[in-house]
N, C-alpha and C positions, 0 to 999 in steps of 0.2 A: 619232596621238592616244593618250596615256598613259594618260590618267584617264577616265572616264567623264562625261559633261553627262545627272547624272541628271535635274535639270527638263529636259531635252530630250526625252530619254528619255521620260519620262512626258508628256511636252505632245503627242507622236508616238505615242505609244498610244492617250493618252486620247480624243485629237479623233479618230484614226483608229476607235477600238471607238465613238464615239455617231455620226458619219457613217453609218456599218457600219448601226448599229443602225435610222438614221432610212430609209435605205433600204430595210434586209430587212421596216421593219413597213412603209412604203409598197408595198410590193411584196404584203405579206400583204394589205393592207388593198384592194387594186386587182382580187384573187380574189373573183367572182361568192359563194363561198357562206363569208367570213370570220366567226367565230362571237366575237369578240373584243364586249364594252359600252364603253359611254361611257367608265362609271366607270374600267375597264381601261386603256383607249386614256388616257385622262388622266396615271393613273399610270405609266402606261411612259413617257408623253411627257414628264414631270416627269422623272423616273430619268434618262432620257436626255440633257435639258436640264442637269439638275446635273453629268454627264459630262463635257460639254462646256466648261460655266463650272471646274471645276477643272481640266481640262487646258489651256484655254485661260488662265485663271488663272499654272497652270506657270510657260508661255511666259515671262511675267517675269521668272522667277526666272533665268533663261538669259542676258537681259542684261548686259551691263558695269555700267553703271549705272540698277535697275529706276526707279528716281526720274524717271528720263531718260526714261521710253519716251512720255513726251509730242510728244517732240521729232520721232518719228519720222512722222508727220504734216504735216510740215513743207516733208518734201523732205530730198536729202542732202544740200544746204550747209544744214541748221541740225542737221545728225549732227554736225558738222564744232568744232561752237561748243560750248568744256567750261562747264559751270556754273560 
């Protein structure tokens, strides 16, 4: 591989660091004496949430054709079938 598949690139960071993230705060939050509010735990979990929707977002751009990425719910004989 020559060139680089930057939305990959970033679709594989991005889901990877809010994953990351949604575990290390469960893990904080699962600690008998965690000092974190509401109002906090909200805001990280939005941050993290938007994270995820732009890397997963990416993803698309990584396609052949993004228009197409309906089809892939379909099964692979409707990959198969061009617009």
């Amino acid at each position: 591989m020559n060139e680089y598949e930057l939305p990959l690139v970033f679709f594989t960071v991005l889901c990877q660091w809010g994953i990351g993230g949604i575990i290390a705060l469960t893990l904080y939050r699962l600690r008998p004496n965690s000092q974190m509010s509401v109002g906090q735990l909200k805001y990280l979990v939005l941050g993290l949430w938007l994270v995820e929707v732009v890397g997963s977002s990416l993803s698309l751009l990584h396609l052949g054709s993004p228009f197409g990425a309906y089809r892939r719910g379909a099964g692979p004989a409707a990959l198969l079938v061009k617009p």
